[in-house]
N, C-alpha and C positions, 0 to 999 in steps of 0.2 A: 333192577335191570337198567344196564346202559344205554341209552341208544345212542346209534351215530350221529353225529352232526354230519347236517349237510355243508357243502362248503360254497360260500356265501358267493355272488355274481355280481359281474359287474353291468349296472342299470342305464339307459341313458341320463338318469339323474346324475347320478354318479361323474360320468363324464364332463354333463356341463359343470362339475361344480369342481373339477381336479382345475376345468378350460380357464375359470374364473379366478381362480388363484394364480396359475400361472399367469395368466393376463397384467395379474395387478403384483407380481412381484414383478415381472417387465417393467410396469412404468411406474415402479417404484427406483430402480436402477436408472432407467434412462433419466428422468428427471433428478436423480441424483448427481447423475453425469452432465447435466447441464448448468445445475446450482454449485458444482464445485469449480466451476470457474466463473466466479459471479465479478468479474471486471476488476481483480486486484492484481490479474497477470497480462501481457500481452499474450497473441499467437506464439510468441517465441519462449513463451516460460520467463518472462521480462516482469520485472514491476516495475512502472512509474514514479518514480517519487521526488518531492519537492523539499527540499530542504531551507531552510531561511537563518541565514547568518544576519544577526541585528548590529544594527550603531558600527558599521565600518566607516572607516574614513571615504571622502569622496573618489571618486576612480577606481576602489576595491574591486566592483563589477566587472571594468576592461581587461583585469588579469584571470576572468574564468573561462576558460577558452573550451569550445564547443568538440568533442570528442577524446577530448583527455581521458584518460583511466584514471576511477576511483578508487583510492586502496584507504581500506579503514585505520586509521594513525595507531587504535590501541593494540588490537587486533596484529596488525601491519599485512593482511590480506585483503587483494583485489577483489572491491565487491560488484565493480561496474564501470559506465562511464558518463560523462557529462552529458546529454541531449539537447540543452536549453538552457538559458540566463534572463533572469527581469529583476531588474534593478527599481526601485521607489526611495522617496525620501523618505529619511528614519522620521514619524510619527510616533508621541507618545502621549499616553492621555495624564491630562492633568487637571488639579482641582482647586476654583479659585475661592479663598474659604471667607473672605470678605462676602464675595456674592453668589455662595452656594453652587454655581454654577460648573459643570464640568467640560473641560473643551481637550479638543487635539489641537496638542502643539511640534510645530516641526522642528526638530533639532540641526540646527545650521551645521556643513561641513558633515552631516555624517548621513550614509543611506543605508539601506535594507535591500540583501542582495539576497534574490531565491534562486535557488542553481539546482535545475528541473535534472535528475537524473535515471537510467537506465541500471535496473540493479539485477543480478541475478537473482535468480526466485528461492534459494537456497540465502540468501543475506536475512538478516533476524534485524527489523525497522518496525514499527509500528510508530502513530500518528503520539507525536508528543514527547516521541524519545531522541535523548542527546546523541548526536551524532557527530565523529570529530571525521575528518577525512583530508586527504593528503593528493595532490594532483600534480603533475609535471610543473604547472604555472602558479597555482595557490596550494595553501591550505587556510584552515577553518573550521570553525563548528558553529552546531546551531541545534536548531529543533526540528523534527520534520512536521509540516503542515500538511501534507497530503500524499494520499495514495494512490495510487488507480492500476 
């Protein structure tokens, strides 16, 4: 013989422990939503990035001028615009094999221009990749050195 099942009820155990998951899938999302903008974009869906053209001639820097629009050379699409310019002298390390010794030497007549730019967030950059791009006042390529 069969007997009925009774059908099963809900306990205050029960409850707290549905309370407890839903809790923790919460701040499973919200903290997700906070680490997927972990300082590689601005508020505006912007990335930062510095790019570094090496061993230019001297005065290469005064032709990067601050608001230009970036358009990628290979591509030939607008990926952003200029924000910023720091120019340094071209430094290269060298090795002197008489006396073991390794030094930075500055190369005369030529500098190292980093042209800080505004990129949309949809642009494909990452730290180390060649970058060629194209401006009303310059162009140039380099590598980019940083993010943010």
């Amino acid at each position: 013989m069969n007997m009925p099942q009774k059908a099963k009820k809900f306990n205050a155990i029960d409850i707290i422990i549905a309370a407890v998951i839903i809790a923790a899938i919460a701040v499973c999302v919200i903290l997700t939503g906070i680490s997927g903008n972990s300082g590689t974009e601005t508020d505006t869906g912007k990335k930062l990035v510095t790019l570094e053209i090496a061993e230019k001639h001297i005065g290469f820097g005064e032709n990067v001028v601050i608001g230009d629009r970036v358009t990628e050379k290979v591509e030939k699409k607008q990926i952003g615009k200029v924000v910023g310019v720091e120019v340094k002298p071209c430094e290269k390390n060298s090795y002197d094999r008489a006396t073991g010794k390794a030094t930075v030497t500055v190369i005369p007549e030529r500098e190292n221009v980093y042209v800080k730019m505004e990129l949309d967030r949809n642009a494909e950059v990452a730290v180390g990749r060649q970058l060629s791009i194209i401006t009303k006042h310059f162009a140039g390529y380099g590598y980019v050195t940083e993010i943010k």
